[in-house]
Every structure is written in C-alpha cells, then in structure tokens.
N, C-alpha and C positions, 0 to 999 in steps of 0.2 A: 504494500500500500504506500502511495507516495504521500509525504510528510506536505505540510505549510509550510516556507519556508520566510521565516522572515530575517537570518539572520545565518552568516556562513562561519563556520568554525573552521580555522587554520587544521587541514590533518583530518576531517571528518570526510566522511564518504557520500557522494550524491549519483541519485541516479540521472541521466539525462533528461527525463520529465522532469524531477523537481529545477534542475539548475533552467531548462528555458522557459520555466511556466513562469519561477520566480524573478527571471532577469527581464521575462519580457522580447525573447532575442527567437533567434530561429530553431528549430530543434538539430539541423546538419551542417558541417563545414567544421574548419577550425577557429575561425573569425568569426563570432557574431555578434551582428549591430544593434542596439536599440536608439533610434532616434524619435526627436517628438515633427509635428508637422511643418517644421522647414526644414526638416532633414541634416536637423543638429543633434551629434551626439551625444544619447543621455549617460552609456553605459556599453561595453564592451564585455561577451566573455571568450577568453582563450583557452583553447582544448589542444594540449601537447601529451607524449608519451614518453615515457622512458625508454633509450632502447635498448634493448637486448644486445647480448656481444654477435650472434649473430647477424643484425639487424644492423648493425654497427661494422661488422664486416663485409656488410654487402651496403652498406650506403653511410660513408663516414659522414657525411652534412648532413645527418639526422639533428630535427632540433634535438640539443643538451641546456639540459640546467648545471650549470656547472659553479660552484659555490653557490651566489644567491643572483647569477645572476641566468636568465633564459633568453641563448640565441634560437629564434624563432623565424623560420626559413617562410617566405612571403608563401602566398595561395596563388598556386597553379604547379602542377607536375612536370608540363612540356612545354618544351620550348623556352623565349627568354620571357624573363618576368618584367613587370612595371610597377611604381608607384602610382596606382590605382586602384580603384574600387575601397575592398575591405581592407587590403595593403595601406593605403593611402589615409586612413581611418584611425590605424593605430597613432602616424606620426602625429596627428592633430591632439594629443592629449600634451603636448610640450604649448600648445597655442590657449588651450583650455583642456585643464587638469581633470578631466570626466573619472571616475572610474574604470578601472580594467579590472575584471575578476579571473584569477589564472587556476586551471585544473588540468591535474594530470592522471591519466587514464590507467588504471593497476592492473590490467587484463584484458584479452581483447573478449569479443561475445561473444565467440565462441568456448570458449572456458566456464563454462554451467556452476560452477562451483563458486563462484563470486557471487553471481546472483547481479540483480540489475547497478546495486550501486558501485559502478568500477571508477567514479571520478573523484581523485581526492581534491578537495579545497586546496589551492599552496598558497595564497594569498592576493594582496592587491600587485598588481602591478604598476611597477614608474617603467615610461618611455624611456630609452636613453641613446638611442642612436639607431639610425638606418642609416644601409647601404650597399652599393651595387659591388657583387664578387662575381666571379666566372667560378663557375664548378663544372665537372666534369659528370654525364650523365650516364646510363648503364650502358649505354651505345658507344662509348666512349668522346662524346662532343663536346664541344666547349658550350654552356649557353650562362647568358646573365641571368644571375637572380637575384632578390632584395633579403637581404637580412636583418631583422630586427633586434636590439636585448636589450630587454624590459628586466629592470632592475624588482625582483620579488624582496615584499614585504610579508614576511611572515608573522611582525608586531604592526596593527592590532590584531590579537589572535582569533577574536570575534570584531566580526564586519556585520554590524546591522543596515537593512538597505537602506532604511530611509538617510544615516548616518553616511552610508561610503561617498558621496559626492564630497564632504565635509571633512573624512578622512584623509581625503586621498588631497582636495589641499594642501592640506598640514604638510602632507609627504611630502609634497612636492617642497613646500618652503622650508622642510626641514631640510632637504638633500637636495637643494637649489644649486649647487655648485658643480653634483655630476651632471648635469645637462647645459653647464658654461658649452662656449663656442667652442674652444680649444678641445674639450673632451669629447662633443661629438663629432668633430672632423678626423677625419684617418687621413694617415700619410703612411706613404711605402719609408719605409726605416732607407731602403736603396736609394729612394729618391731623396729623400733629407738628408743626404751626405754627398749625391750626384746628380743634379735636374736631369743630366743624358739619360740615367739609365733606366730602362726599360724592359721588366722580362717579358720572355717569350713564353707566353701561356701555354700551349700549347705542348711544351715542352714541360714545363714547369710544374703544371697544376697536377697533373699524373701524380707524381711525387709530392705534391701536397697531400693529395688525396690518401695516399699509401700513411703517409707519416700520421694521416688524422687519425686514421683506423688504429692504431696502435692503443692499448691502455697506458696510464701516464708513466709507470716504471718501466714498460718497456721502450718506449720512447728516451727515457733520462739514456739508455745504455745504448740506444741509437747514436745517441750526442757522444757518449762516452767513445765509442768508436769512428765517429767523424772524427774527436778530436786528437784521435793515437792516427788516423789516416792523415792529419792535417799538418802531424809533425810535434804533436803535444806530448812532454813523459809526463809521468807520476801522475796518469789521469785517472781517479777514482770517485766512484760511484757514491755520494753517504749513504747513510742508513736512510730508510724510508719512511718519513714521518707523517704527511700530507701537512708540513704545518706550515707551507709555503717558504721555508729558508734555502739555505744553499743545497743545491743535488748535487754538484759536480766540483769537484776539486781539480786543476792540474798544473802542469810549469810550462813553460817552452822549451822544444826542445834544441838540439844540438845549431840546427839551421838558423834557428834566432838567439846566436848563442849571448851579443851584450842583458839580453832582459830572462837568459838561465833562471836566476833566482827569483824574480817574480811567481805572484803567487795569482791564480786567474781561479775567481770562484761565478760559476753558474746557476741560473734559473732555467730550469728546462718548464717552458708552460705547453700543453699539447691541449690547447685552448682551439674552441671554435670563435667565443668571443674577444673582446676587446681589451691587449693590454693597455692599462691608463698609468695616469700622472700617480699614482697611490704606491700602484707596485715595482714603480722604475725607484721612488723612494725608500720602499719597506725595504727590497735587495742593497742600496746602498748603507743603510742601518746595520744589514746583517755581518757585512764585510769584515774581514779582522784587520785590523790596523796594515795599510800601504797594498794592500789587496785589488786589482782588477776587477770589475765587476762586469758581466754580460745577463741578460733575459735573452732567451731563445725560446721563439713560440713558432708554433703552427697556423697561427693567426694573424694580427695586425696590434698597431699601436696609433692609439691616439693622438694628435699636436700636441697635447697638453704631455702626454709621455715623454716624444719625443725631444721637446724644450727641456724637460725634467733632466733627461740624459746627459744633456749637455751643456747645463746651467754653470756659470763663473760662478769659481771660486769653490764648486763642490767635485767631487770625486767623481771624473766622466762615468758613466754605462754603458759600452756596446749593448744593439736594440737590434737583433735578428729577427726582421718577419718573417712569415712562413715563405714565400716565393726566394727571398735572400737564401734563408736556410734550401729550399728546393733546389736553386741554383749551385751552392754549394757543395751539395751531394751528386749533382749532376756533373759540377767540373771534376770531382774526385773519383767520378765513376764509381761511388760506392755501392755496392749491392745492397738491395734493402732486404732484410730479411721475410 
C-alpha cells in the first residue's frame, strides 16, 4: 500500500508511486519536472543507480556518486547530447534555487524480493557545474555528452515539502562559494600550462575510458607503474585508507639525477567528477616538509583548482587530467592491464 507522503527521510525507501504522486512530476525518465503554468520550475526529482562492477565494466561513464558529490550523465543514450529540455532544467536551479530531490535505485524490478520500494531518498541536491565531455560509446564512437554534479545534501535529514523550496535556499547560501565562477568553469590542466595543446580524442578517450573502469586501488598501482615506466625509483604504493591523503610515494630516478633526492608524493583520484580548489589545497597540507606535490585524476579540474596549483608564494601542484594522464600512457606505450 502506498504511504502519504509529506515528508522524505535521508536513507528511507520509496516506491515510485509514492515519490511522483508526492512531487507532482512524471512517473518515467531520470529527470522529472514539476512546473507551475508558465513553465517555471517548482521542483525536480533525480532517479540515478548504483552500479555494479559489472555494469561499471561495460560502461565506465555510468552516473557515480562519489563522496557526496553525483556526476549525472544528461538524458538521451545516442548520439551527441545538448543542453536542452530536462538537461537544461537542472542548470537553472544556480538562477533560482528550486528544489532537487535525488534517489537512488537499490535493485532493479526484476529482483521480487525488494518488493516495490527500491528508491532510496539520498537527499537535496545543489547544482554545481555542467559540461560538455566526448565519451566513447559501445560502438566505439566518439559523441558529446553533458554532464552534470549536483552536490548531495544528506543534512537536512528530513525534507518536508512544503519546507524544501526554503531548505534548499539556505543551501545554496550556505555553500554559495562552490558555484563561484572559477569553480564551475573547467580547464584542461594541458591547456593551462600550453594554449597549443590539444588532445586527440580519439586516441585519447579509449584510454580514458579503460583507466575509469578501474576500482580506485587498482588504478593508485596503474600510476605506480606509469611512474617506475617514466623513470621514477622508490615508487611505493601507501597503505589504503580512503581518507583522501597521499597514495603514492616516489624519487626521481637516475635520468633526472640533480633533483635524486627529492621526495614526489601523489593523489591518484579515479574520479568521474570535478577536481576543485579544496582538494588541490587539502594535498598541499598533506605534504611533508620540501615534498612535490601532484593530483592525478581520471577527470578534470576546475579554474579555481587550477589557480590553486599554482598560486605565489605556496608550494606549486602538478594537476594531471584525465586526457594529460591518457596521453601519457599512450607516449609510454604502457599496457593497461
């Protein structure tokens, strides 16, 4: 029997009738809109999944929630995508702060055993950037798609409806700084050190694709053997912690032999979304005294990151995007496991 639902719990389970009886939205899609009659929006809800390692090996640009934030891959499967329609819907809550309600799906229907409530509540969603990527499709083709990540609020843990327009506010004005300019613009790490250069997608994105599918420790020991192919000794793996510090330790080797005793500590992120200005600083914290510092992601960096990197007067960061890192594995002809 489906419940009344006036009020969503962080972590509670809903069925699909109760979520678009009580939002008001459509029962199908992963976007759905409620607007009032001029076609302003009152209220959005977002239906993403977990995926599976297999599901994850057959399509690495699966939307991920990954810490708290969700990159969420635009609506349409073929071909290139646009910012339009329900795509277009999401970014308008940075113009007016509507409500976004985010659930994620803990089984698919065919799985009987769940029974009809398979949507958990994960909380409000903040807008925090779109943008256009080239990914690679099961056909092997290049086509553009729009990617979304909506920053989850899992505090308030109860969202009552009448309250979430009033909620989500707050949010915004509390975390008014992750939607600065600098933060939602991306820059290729390549290009903010060279306007010339330019990867060749086609080449490139393959090998993105491979390196995303990876789980995040086996990726850290991807890097750890880019960096023994690149000419790096005493390159070692740390212990595995998830608590976001240094994964990789190593020196230079024989070939750069003035900076030998230098000490190079890494950030391996095997990120679909966006490194920012936060994490280019938390890695320079981590650093031991006269220590190199690099982030190596599978993804992108923010303006705001990339000024971060290279700010006077602080300890530079090497900022490897994912295409940089792609290219790099491709000059070295590294085999990817």
């Amino acid at each position: 029997m489906n419940r009344t639902i006036k009020a969503f719990n962080v972590s509670e389970l809903y069925s699909n009738e109760e979520i678009y009886q009580a939002l008001a939205v459509g029962n199908a899609g992963g976007v759905r809109v409620n607007t009032d009659s001029s076609s302003v929006v009152n209220r959005i809800a977002v239906f993403t999944s977990i995926p599976t390692p297999r599901q994850l090996a057959e399509n690495p640009y699966h939307d991920r929630l990954e810490a708290d934030v969700l990159t969420y891959t635009g609506a349409g499967r073929a071909g290139d995508q646009s910012v339009s329609g329900v795509n277009a819907r999401l970014a308008q809550q940075q113009d007016r702060p509507f409500p976004i309600f985010g659930f994620m799906q803990i089984g698919s229907r065919r799985d009987r055993s769940i029974g009809t409530r398979r949507w958990r509540f994960i909380g409000l969603l903040q807008y925090l950037r779109c943008y256009p990527e080239h990914q690679v499709d099961a056909a092997g083709k290049l086509r553009t798609v729009w990617l979304f990540e909506l920053r989850v609020h899992a505090d308030p843990v109860v969202v009552p409806l009448k309250l979430a327009p009033q909620l989500m506010r707050e949010l915004y004005r509390k975390h008014l700084n992750e939607v600065s300019a600098e933060e939602s613009e991306l820059t290729s790490s390549a290009t903010f050190v060279d306007e010339r250069s330019k990867p060749d997608l086609a080449v490139l994105e393959p090998i993105r694709r491979q390196l995303l599918g990876y789980d995040p420790r086996h990726f850290e020991h991807v890097i750890h053997d880019l960096l023994r192919q690149s000419g790096f000794d005493h390159v070692e793996v740390t212990k595995y912690s998830q608590d976001g510090g240094i994964d990789i330790n190593a020196r230079p080797g024989p070939r750069t032999w003035p900076l030998r005793h230098l000490l190079v500590q890494l950030q391996a992120k095997r990120w679909l979304h966006t490194v920012g200005r936060k994490e280019v600083a938390e890695l320079r914290g981590s650093l031991q005294p006269h220590a190199a510092g690099c982030i190596v992601t599978t993804s992108h960096f923010s303006r705001a990151a990339l000024l971060e990197s290279v700010e006077p007067g602080k300890v530079p960061i090497a900022a490897i995007d994912g295409h940089e890192l792609a290219a790099i594995v491709h000059s070295l002809s590294l085999v990817l496991p």
